[in-house]
N, C-alpha and C positions, 0 to 999 in steps of 0.2 A: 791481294785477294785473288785466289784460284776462281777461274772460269771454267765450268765444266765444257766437254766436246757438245754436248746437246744444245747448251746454249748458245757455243759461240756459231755452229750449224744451223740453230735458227737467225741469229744475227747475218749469219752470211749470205744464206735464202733471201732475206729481206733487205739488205743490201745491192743485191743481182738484181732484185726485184723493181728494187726503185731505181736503179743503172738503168734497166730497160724502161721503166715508164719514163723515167725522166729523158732519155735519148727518144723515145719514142714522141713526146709530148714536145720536145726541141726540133726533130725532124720535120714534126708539124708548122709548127711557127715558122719555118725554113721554108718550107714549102709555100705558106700565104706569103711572106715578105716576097717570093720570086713573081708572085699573081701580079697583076696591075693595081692600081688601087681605086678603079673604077670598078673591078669583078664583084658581087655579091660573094663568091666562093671566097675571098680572103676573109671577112668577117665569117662568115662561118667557120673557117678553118682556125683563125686564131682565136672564137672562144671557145669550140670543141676541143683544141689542145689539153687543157686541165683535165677534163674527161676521160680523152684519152691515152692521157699520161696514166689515172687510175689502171685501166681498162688495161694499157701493156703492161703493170703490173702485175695486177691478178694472172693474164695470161702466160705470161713468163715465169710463174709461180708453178702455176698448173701444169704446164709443157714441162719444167726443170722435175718434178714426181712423179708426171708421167711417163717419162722416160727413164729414172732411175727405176720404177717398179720395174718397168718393161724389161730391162738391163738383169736386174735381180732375178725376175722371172725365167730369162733365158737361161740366167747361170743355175738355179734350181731344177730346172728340167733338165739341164745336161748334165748334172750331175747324179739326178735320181734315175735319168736313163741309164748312165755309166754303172751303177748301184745296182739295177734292177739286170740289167743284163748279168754283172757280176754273181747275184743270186742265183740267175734261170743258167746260166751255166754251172755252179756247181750241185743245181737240183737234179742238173741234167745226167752229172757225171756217174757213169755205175760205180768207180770205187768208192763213191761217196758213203759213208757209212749210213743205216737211218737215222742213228740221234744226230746226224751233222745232220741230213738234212731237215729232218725236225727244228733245229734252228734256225736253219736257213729258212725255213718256211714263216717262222713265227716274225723274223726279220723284215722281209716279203712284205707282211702283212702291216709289219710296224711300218714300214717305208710309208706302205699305200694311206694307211690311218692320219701319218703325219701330211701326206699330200692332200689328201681330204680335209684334215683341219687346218690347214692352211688356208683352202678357198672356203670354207666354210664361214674362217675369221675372216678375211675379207670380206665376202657380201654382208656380216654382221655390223662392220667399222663403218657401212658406209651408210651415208643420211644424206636428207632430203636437203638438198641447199633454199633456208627458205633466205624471203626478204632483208632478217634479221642481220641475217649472215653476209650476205653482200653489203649492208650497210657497215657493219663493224668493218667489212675487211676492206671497205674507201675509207673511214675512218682510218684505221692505220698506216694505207697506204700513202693518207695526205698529212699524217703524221712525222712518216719518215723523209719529205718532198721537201 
């Protein structure tokens, strides 16, 4: 059975994911065993462990696509600057004929269009994180624990 790359990309996410809660929710427990066992903090600390095994989950989910958008984002600006420069330089040049730059202008504007719908589609993707949603995604998270 072939696995597609989207699938085995989501598996790998959620892998990492539960790497980190689960080291996360282990460091815990490490952390109360070193307490005395007279401290009230060691019971706190070993039944917040589960919790917070969730919780570095999610958050090392979050961090791993924030960071890849952020990464993506840099590469797209430097590349449309690279582009955009490329444009205003041969708009600039006098031998340039007019029907070239009539292209290049129509170009120009295609660039800008596709920059715009780009942030466009993003603020459209993005939604409201209600209740539902943080439950499903402990739900899952203590699915893969």
């Amino acid at each position: 059975m072939k696995v597609s790359s989207e699938a085995r990309e989501g598996r790998q996410k959620t892998i990492g994911a539960s790497a980190a809660g689960a080291g996360g929710g282990t460091l815990l427990i490490v952390l109360a065993n070193s307490i005395s066992v007279e401290s009230p903090w060691r019971s706190v600390l070993l039944y917040a462990a589960p919790s917070a095994s969730v919780l570095f989950s999610i958050l090392w989910l979050w961090l791993k696509v924030a960071v890849a958008n952020y990464v993506q984002d840099l590469q797209i600006r430097s590349l449309a600057r690279r582009a955009k420069e490329t444009l205003d330089q041969a708009l600039s040049n006098p031998n340039t004929s007019s029907k070239h730059k009539e292209a290049m202008r129509a170009r120009m504007e295609e660039l800008e269009v596709f920059l715009a719908d780009r942030h466009m589609g993003r603020i459209r993707s993005t939604k409201l994180i209600t209740v539902a949603d943080v439950v499903e995604a402990e739900k899952t998270a203590s699915k893969t624990e």
